[in-house]
N, C-alpha and C positions, 0 to 999 in steps of 0.2 A: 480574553475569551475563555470559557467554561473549556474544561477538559472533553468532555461529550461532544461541544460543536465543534472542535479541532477531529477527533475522530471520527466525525460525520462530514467533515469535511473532506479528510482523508478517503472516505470512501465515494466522496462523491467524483474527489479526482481521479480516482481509480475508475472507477464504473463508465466514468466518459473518456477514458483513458486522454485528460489532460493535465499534463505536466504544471502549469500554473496553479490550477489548485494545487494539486499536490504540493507543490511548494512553498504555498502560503498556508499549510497544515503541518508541516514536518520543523523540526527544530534543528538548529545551524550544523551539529553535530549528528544527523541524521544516518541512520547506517542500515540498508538493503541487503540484506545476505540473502543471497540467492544460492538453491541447493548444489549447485555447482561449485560451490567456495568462491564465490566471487561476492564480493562488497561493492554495494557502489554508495554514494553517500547523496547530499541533495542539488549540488552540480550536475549530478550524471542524470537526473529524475529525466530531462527533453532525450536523451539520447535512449534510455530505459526506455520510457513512453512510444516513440517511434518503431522501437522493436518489435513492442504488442502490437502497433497499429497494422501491421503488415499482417499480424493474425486475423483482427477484427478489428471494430470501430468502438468496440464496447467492453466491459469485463460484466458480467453475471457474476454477481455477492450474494451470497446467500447465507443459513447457517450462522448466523452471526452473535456470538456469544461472549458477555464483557464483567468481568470480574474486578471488582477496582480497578486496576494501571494495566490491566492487561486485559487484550479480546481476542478473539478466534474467530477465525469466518471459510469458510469453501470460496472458492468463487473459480470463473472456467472463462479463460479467452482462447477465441478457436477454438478446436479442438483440445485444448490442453484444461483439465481441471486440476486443480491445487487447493493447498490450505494456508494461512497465512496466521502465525503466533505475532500480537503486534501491542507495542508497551507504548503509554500516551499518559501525558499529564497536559496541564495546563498550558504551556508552552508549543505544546502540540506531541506527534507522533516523533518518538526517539528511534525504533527500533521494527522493522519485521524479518521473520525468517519466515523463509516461504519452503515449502513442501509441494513437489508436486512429482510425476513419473510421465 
């Protein structure tokens, strides 16, 4: 699968806030760095997901800008808005560090 339909996959996991896509987008060595200092990797994605769900049922993407291996996007569950730095090749999404206050 094309590198684009892995990170449109990615975000389509995200925006429904479900873990299965997300899963079948991200690569074995997956790594979620949350502004907290916490890592989680692609084991952790159902427990990750369940977290947001308790915010919302959805994530709002927006903003979405993609530079060869790497794209940027805003997106807001609940109340909380953030930004997300995230590296993707063909194999799928390796990396994001999120941003948010």
């Amino acid at each position: 699968m094309a590198a684009a339909d892995k990170l449109g996959g990615y975000a389509t996991g995200f925006g429904e806030l479900n873990a299965a896509t997300l899963a079948d987008n991200v690569t074995d060595d997956y790594k979620l760095l949350d502004k907290d200092g916490k890592v989680y990797g692609k084991s952790d994605l159902p427990g990750y997901i369940a977290e947001l769900r308790k915010l919302s049922d959805k994530m709002l993407i927006t903003d979405v800008m993609v530079d060869g291996s790497m794209a940027w996007c805003k997106w807001q569950v609940g109340d909380i808005v953030g930004a997300g730095l995230i590296t993707f090749g063909d194999e799928g999404v390796s990396q994001e560090q999120l941003f948010y206050v």
